[in-house]
N, C-alpha and C positions, 0 to 999 in steps of 0.2 A: 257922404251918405250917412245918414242917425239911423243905427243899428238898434231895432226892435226890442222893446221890453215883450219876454215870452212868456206867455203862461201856459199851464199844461191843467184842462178840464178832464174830470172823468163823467160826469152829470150827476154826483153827490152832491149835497147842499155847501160842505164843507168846501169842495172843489171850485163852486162857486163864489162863495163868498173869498175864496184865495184870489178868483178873477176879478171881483169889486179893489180887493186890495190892489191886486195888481193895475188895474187902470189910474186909480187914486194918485197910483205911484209914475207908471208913463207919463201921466200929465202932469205928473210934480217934474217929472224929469225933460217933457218938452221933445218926447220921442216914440213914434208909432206904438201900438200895442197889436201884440200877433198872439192868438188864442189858439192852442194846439190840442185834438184829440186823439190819440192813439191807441190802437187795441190790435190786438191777433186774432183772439178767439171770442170776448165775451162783449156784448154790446148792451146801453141800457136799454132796460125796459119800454116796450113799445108806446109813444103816448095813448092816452086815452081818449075814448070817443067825442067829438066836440058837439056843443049844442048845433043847433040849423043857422047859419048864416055865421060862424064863427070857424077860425082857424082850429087845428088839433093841437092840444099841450103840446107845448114844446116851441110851438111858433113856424117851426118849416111844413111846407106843405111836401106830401111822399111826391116825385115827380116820376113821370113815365118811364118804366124802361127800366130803374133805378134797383140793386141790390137793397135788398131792404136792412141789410146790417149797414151801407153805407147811408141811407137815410137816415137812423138813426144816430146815425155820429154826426150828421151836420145836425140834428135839431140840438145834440150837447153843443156844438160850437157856437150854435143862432142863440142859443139860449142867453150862454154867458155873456157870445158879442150884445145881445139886447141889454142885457144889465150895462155895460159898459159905455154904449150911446146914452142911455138914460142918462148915468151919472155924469160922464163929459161928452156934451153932442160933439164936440166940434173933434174927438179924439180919432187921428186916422186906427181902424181896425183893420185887422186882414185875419184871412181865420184859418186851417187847415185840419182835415180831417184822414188819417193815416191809417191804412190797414198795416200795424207792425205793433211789436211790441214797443210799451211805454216807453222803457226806462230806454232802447235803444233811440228811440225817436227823439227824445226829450233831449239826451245827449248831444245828439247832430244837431237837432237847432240852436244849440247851446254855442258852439262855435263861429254862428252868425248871430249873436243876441247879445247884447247891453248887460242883459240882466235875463236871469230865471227865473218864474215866481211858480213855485207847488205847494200845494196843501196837502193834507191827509186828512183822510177819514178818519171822524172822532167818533169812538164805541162806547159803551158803558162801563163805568168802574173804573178800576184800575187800568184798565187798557185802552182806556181814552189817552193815555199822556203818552201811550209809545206809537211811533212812527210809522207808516206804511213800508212797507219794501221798496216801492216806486222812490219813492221823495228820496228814502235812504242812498238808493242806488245813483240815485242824480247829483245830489249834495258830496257822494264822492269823487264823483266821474267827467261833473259840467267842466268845459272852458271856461266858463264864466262866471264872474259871482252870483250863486244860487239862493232866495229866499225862501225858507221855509214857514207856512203858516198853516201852523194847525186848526180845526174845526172850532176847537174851543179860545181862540183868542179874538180879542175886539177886532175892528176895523179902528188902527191907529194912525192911518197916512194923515188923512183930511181934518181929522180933529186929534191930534197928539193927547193922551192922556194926561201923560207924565212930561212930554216936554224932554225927555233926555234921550242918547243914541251912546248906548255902553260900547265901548271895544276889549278885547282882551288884548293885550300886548305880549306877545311871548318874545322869545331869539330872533323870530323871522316874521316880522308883522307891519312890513311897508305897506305892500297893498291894502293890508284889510284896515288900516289906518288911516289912510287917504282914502278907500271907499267909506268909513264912518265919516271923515269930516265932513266928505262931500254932501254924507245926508243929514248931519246934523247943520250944514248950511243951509241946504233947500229947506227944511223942516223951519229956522230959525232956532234949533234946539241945543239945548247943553249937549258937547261931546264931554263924556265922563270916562277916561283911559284908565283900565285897572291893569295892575301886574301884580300878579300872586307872587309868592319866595314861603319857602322853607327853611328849614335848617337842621340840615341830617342831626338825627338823634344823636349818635358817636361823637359827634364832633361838641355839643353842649356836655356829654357823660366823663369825654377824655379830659374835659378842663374846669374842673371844680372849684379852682380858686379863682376863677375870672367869670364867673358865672354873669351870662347877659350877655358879653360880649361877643359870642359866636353870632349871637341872633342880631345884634347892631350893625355887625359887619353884612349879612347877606340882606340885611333891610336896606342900608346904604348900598348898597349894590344894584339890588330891587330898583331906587329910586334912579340910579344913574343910566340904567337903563332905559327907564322908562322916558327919562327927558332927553336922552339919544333917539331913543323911536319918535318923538314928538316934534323935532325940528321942524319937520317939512308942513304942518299943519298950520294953514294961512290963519293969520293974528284976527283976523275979524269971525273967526270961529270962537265961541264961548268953551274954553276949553279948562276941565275940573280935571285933575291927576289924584290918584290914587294908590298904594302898595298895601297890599293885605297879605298876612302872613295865612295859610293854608293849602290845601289841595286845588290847581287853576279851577275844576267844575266845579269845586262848591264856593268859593268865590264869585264866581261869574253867575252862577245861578241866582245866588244871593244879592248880587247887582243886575240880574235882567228883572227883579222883580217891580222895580220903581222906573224900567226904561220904556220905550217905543218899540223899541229895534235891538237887539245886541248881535253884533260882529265878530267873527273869530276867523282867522287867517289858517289856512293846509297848507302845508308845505306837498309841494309836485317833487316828487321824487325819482330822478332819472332813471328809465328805462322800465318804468308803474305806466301800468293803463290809466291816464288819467290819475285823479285826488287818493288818497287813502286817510280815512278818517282816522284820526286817533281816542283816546279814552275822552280826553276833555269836548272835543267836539261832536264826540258820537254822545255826549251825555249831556250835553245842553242842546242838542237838535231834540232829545227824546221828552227833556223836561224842562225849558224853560218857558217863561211866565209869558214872553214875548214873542214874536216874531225874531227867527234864528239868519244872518246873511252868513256864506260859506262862502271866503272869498279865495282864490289859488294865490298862492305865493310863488312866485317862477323862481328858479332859482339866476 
């Protein structure tokens, strides 16, 4: 049985446009799409009054009987599922509209789902680039590789901008490597594998007369790691390798600017609820160029 690509709607525009993505993506992938709303306490706004012979915004009609907070959670899920017919008729939908909180719902479907897909709500200024609580809480928690797309990023599946699908490469990055290849295959796109390296300050300060060479050795190291992570990555992938000396977020950030997609792998760490995000991955979910995938690393 082909395990659902999820999306999780709130009926923000941002949230939808995450479910264009997200369909774009099921049918690049050749597997159901399941549209999930979930709320406890706050539901949207009621549609508004329709002309005479016309349906009420939103697209569902209120039916008999019906909670009216639960009416309007099926018109976010009709909504979004209508976008998602439009763009691929033939794509199977299923939809689900939950009285519970988001982040815990989103989670559980995440255990039966392919893939995650969540947006956030984009604001003005400066506080368009950070993150909702939802998305955050999901990106650390799914079973499953989680996508994040913010309000303010294109719709890259169907028309690839750039044509590239970035990975970061750290110690532990099988999965999140083999999930990039896989979509820089379906895409037809360059995978481009970055690994950042440093080189503790002390260690260039203690050796003044061989200066440079501290930094050749942890670059040559950089690199042999990188082509250790890269083995598994089948030969008909367009595949560009990378080492860049700096901090992994500002790296990676500076490579999701020219990408599709950039990939970074959590390590699951025994006896954790779920993912726990670190500095690199909590700061390219919050500001990169592109769409973020948060893939688990089991150990």
């Amino acid at each position: 049985m082909q395990l659902p690509l999820v999306v999780g709607v709130d009926g923000s525009e941002p949230s939808l446009r995450a479910a264009d993505w997200a369909a774009d993506e099921a049918a690049l992938r050749g597997v159901p799409l399941r549209v999930v709303y979930a709320s406890l306490w706050e539901f949207p706004p009621v549609p508004g009054p329709a002309r005479a012979g016309e349906a009420p915004a939103g697209g569902a009609v209120p039916a008999p009987g019906k909670p009216e907070g639960q009416v309007r959670a099926e018109d976010v899920v009709e909504a979004a599922a209508r976008r998602a017919r439009i763009r691929h008729p033939g794509l199977p939908i299923s939809r689900a509209a939950l009285p519970e909180e988001p982040e815990a719902a989103l989670v559980r479907e995440s255990r039966n789902a392919s893939v995650l897909v969540v947006g956030a709500r984009g604001r003005s200024g400066v506080a368009q680039l950070l993150l909702g609580s939802v998305s955050l809480f999901v990106a650390a928690h799914a079973d499953c590789p989680v996508i994040v797309v913010r309000g303010d990023h294109d719709n890259q599946v169907r028309t690839p901008v750039h044509g590239r699908v970035v990975v970061g490469v750290g110690d532990e990055s099988a999965e999140a490597v083999r999930f990039a290849a896989e979509e820089a295959e379906r895409r037809g796109a360059v995978l481009e594998a970055v690994r950042a390296w440093r080189c503790p300050a002390y260690e260039s300060l203690s050796h003044p007369l061989i200066t440079g060479e501290p930094e050749r050795v942890h670059e040559e190291e950089a690199a042999r790691a990188l082509e250790a992570a890269l083995r598994e990555v089948p030969p008909q992938v367009k595949l560009e390798r990378r080492t860049v000396e700096g901090p992994a977020r500002g790296v990676l950030l500076a490579a999701a600017r020219d990408a599709d997609l950039l990939v970074v792998g959590v390590r699951c760490r025994p006896g954790s609820l779920g993912l726990r995000l670190g500095r690199t991955s909590h700061r390219v979910l919050h500001h990169a160029a592109c769409p973020v995938a948060v893939v688990p690393e089991r150990a």
